[in-house]
C-alpha positions as CSV (number, residue, x, y, z in Angstrom):
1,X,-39.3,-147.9,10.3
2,X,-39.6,-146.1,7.1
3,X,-37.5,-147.2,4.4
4,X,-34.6,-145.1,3.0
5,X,-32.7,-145.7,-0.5
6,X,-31.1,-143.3,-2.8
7,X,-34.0,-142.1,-4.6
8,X,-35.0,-140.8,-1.0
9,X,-35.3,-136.6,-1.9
10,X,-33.5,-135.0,1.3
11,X,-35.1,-131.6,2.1
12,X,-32.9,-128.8,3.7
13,X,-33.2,-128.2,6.8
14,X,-35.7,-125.5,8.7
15,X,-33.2,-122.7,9.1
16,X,-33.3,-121.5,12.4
17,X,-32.7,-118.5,12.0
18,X,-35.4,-115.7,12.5
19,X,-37.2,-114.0,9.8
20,X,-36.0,-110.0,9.1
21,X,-39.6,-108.7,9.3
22,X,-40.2,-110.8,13.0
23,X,-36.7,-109.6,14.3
24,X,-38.3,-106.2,13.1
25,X,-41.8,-106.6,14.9
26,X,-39.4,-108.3,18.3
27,X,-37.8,-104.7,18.5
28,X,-41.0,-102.6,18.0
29,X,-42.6,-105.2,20.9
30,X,-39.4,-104.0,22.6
31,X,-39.2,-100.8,22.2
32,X,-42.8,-100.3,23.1
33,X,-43.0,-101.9,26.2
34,X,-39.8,-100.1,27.7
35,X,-41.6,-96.8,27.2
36,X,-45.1,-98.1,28.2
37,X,-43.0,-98.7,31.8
38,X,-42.0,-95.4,31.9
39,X,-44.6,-93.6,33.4
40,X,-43.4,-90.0,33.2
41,X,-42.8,-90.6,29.2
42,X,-46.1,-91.9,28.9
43,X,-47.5,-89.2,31.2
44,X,-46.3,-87.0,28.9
45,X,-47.4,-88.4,25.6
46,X,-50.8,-88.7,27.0
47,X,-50.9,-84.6,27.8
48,X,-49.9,-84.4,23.9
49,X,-52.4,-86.0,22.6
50,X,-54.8,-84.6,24.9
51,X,-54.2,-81.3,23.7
52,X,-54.1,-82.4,20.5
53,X,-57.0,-83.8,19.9
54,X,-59.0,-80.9,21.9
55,X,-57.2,-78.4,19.3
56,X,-58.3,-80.6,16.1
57,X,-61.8,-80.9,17.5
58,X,-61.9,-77.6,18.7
59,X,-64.9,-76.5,16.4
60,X,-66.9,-79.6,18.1
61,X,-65.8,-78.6,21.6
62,X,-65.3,-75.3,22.4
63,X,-68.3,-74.0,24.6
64,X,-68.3,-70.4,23.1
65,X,-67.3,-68.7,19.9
66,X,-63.0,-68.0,20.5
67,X,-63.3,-64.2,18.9
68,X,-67.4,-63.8,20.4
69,X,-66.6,-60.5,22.4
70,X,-69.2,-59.8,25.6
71,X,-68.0,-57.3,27.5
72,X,-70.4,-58.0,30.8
73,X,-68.4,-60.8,30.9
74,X,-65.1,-59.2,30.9
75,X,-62.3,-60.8,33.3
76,X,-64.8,-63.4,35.0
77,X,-62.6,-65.5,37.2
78,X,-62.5,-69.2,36.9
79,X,-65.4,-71.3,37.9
80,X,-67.7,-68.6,36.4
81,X,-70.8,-70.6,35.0
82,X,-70.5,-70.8,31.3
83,X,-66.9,-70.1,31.7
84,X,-65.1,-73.0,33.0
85,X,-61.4,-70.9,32.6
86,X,-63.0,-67.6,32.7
87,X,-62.7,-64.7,30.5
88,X,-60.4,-62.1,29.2
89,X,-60.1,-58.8,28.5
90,X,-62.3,-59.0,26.3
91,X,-65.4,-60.8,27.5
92,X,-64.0,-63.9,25.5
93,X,-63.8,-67.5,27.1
94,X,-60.6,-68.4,27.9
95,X,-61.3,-72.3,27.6
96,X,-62.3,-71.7,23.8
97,X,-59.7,-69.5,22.8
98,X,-56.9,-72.3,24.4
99,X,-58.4,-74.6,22.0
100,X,-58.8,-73.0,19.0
101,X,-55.3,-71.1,20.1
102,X,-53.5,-74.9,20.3
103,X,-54.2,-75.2,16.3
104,X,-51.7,-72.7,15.5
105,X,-49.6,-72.8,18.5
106,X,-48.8,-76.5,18.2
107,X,-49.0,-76.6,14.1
108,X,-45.7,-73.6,14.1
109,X,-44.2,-76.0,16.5
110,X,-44.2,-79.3,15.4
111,X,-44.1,-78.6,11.5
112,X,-41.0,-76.8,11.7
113,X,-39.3,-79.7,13.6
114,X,-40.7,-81.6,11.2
115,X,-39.3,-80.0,8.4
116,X,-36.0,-79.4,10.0
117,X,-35.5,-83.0,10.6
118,X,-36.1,-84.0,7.1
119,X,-34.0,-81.5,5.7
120,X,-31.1,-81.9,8.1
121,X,-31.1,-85.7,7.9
122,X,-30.2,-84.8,4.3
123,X,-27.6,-82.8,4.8
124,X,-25.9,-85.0,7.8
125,X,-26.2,-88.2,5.6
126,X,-24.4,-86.3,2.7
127,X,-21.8,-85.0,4.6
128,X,-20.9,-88.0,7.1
129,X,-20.9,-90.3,4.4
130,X,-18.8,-88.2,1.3
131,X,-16.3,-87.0,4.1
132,X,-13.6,-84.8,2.1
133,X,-14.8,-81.2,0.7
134,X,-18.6,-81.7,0.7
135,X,-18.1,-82.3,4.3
136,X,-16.3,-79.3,5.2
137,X,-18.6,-76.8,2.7
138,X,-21.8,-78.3,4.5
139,X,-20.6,-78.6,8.3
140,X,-18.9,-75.2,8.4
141,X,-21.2,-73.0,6.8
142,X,-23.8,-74.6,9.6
143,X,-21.4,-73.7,12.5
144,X,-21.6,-70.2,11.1
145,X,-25.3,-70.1,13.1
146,X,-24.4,-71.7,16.1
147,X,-22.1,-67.7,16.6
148,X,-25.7,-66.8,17.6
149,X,-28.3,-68.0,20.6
150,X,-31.3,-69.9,19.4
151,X,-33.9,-67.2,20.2
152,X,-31.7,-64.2,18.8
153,X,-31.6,-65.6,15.7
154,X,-35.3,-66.6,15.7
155,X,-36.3,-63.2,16.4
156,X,-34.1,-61.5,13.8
157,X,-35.2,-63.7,10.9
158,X,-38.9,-63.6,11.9
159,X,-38.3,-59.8,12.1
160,X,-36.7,-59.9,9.1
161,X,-39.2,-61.7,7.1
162,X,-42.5,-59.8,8.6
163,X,-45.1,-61.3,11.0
164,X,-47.2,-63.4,10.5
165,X,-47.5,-67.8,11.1
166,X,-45.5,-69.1,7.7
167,X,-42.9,-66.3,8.7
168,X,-42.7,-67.7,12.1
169,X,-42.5,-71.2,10.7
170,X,-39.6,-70.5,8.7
171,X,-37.8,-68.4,11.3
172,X,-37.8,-71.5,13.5
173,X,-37.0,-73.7,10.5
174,X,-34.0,-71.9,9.8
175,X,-32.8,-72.0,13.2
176,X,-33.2,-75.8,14.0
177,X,-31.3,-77.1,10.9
178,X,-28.2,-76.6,12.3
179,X,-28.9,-78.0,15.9
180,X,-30.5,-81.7,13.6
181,X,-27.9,-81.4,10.9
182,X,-25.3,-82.1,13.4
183,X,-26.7,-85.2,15.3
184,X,-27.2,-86.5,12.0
185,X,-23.8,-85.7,10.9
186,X,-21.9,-87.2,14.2
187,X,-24.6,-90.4,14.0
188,X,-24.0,-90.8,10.0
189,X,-20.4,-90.5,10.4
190,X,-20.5,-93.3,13.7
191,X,-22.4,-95.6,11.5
192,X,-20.3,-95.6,8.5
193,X,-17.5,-96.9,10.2
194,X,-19.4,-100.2,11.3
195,X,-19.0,-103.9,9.9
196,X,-22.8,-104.2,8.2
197,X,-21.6,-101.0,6.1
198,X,-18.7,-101.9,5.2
199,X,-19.4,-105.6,3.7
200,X,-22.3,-103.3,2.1
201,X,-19.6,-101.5,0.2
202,X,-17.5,-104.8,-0.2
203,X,-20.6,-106.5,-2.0
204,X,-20.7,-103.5,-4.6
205,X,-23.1,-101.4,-3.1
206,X,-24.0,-98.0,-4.4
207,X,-23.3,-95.1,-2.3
208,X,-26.9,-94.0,-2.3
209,X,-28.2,-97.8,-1.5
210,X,-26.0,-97.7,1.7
211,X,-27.1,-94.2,2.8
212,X,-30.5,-95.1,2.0
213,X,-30.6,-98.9,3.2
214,X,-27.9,-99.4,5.7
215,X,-26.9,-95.7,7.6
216,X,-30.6,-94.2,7.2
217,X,-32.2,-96.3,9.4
218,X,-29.7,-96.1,12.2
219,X,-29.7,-92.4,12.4
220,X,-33.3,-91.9,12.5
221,X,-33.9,-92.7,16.2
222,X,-31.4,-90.0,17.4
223,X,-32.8,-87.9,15.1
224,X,-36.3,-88.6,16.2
225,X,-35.6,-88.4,19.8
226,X,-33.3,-85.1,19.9
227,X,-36.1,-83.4,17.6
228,X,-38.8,-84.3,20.0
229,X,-36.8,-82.7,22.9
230,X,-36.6,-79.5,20.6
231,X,-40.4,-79.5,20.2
232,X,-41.3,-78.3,23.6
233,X,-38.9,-75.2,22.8
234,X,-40.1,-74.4,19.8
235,X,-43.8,-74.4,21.9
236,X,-42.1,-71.4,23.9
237,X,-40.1,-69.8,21.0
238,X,-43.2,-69.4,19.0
239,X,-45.7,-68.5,21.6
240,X,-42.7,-66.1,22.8
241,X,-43.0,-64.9,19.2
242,X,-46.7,-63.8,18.8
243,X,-46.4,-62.6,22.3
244,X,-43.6,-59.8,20.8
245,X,-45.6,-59.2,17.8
246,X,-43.7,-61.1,15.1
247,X,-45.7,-64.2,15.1
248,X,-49.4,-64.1,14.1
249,X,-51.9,-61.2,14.4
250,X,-54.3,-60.0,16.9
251,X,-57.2,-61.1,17.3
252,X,-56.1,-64.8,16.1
253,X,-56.4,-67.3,18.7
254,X,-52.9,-67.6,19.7
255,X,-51.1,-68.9,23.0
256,X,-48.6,-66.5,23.2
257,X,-51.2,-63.5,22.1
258,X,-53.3,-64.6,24.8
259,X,-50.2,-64.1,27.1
260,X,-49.8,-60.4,25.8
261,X,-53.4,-59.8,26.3
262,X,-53.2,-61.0,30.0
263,X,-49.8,-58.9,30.4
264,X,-52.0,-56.0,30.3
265,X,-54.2,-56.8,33.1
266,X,-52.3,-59.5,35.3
267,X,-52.9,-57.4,38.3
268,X,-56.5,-57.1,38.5
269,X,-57.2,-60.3,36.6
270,X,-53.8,-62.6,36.9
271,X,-55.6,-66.0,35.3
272,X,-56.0,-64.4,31.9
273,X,-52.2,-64.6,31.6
274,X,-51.2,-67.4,34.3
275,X,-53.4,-70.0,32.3
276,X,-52.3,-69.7,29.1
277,X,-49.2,-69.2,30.6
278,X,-49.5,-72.9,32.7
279,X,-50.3,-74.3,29.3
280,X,-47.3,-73.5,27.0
281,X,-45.0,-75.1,30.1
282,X,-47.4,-77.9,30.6
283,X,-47.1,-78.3,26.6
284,X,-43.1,-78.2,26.6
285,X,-42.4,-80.4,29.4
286,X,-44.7,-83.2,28.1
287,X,-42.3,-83.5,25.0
288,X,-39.7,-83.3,26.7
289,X,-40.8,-86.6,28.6
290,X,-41.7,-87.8,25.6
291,X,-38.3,-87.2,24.3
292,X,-36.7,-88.7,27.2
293,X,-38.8,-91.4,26.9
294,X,-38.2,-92.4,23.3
295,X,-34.6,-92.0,23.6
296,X,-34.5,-94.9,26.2
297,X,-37.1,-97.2,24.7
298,X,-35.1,-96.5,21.2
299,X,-31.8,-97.0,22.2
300,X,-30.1,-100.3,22.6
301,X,-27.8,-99.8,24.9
302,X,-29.8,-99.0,27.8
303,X,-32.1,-102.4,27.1
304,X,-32.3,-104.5,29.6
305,X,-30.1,-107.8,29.5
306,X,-33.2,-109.9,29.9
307,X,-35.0,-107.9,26.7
């Protein structure tokens, strides 16, 4: 037996308690393999990068030249050797032109979300935390937009600002902020309210370290999840866009250009517009999974009682 006396050092005790950063990786293990059993969400992130990675690499895999006109080849059906989707009205091959077309079509989706978010988390984080005047200024000049349907309003700024991608960009910008700004807002101002946040403030916490540090990260997977779901609209809005003529310029390799091109001839040749066409919804519906599927992986209260 090992002898004891009072010059015996007594070490504390292993705390039992789990480190931050494994309670951390726990949750992302968590998260991960709720939304690796949803099929459907997977399904759908699969189709985005898919189409991603075919528009990045489009250079290395497009078969012909997107703009390379031959006119004996004009409206070849599918299945036509050398033209896997067919061609257009223009003797161009469809396949390539979907390609290099996903480029811009997904880069004026995704960035303004992208944007949107950022900016919008800003502003709901301001306003659900300050409360009082701020909070009324911020919130009620945003309600101002909701007077108007999404698509009117992207029409009349991209109008307003003149065609082209950066105008349809901002169009769409504008119109999401006040769609983000308010799940932000109503998450910020939920959070605030709870017992982490409030022995924040009791310990002498800055306002900015408990936005920052305590409501930030609680808000960002709303956030993430609702923007995702408006990612497969803003797919529509801005092919819907270029197909009006207020989005980029013929003879750019667009999705929704390619749409008005087939418009033209959808009687004699109906794939020039029904592919494209099969494409955008194809497109919007996978985020939508996606969306679906973050939004139960990320939140807690649909995990399992076993996880």
């Amino acid at each position: 037996m090992a002898r004891t006396d009072s010059s015996t050092v007594t070490l504390p005790a292993a705390s039992t308690e789990r480190p931050q950063w494994t309670k951390k990786k726990s949750q992302l293990r968590i998260a991960w393999g709720r939304f690796y059993r949803d099929k459907m969400a997977l399904l759908g992130g699969i189709m985005i990068v898919l189409v991603a990675f075919m528009a990045i690499f489009a250079p290395y895999l497009s078969p012909h030249d997107p703009y390379g006109m031959d006119i004996t080849k004009r409206l070849r059906p599918p299945g036509t050797p050398g033209y896997l989707l067919g061609a257009d009205e223009s003797g161009r091959d469809i396949l390539s032109r979907l390609m290099w077309g996903g480029r811009i079509s997904l880069v004026t989706a995704i960035v303004p979300v992208i944007a949107a978010a950022i900016v919008s988390m800003v502003i709901g984080l301001v306003a659900g935390y300050y409360g009082g005047w701020i909070d009324q200024i911020l919130m009620r000049t945003l309600d101002v937009f909701f007077a108007f349907p999404r698509i009117i309003l992207a029409i009349a700024l991209a109008a307003a600002l003149g065609s082209g991608m950066i105008s349809v960009m901002l169009a769409l910008f504008a119109g999401l902020i006040p769609y983000i700004s308010r799940v932000a807002y109503g998450a910020a101002l939920t959070t605030k309210n709870l017992q982490f946040v409030e022995a924040a403030r009791s310990c002498g916490a800055a306002g900015r370290q408990i936005i920052f540090h305590e409501i930030l990260p609680n808000i960002l997977a709303p956030v993430i999840v609702y923007s995702t779901t408006l990612t497969g609209l803003m797919v529509i809005l801005a092919a819907g866009l270029s197909f009006l003529g207020l989005g980029v310029a013929p003879p750019q390799a667009d999705w929704g250009i390619m749409l008005d091109g087939g418009r033209r001839v959808i009687t004699i040749a109906p794939h020039v517009a029904t592919i494209p066409g099969l494409l955008i919804l194809f497109v919007s519906v996978a985020f939508n999974l996606l969306g679906d599927g973050l939004r139960d992986a990320l939140d807690p209260r649909l995990r399992d009682a076993s996880e």
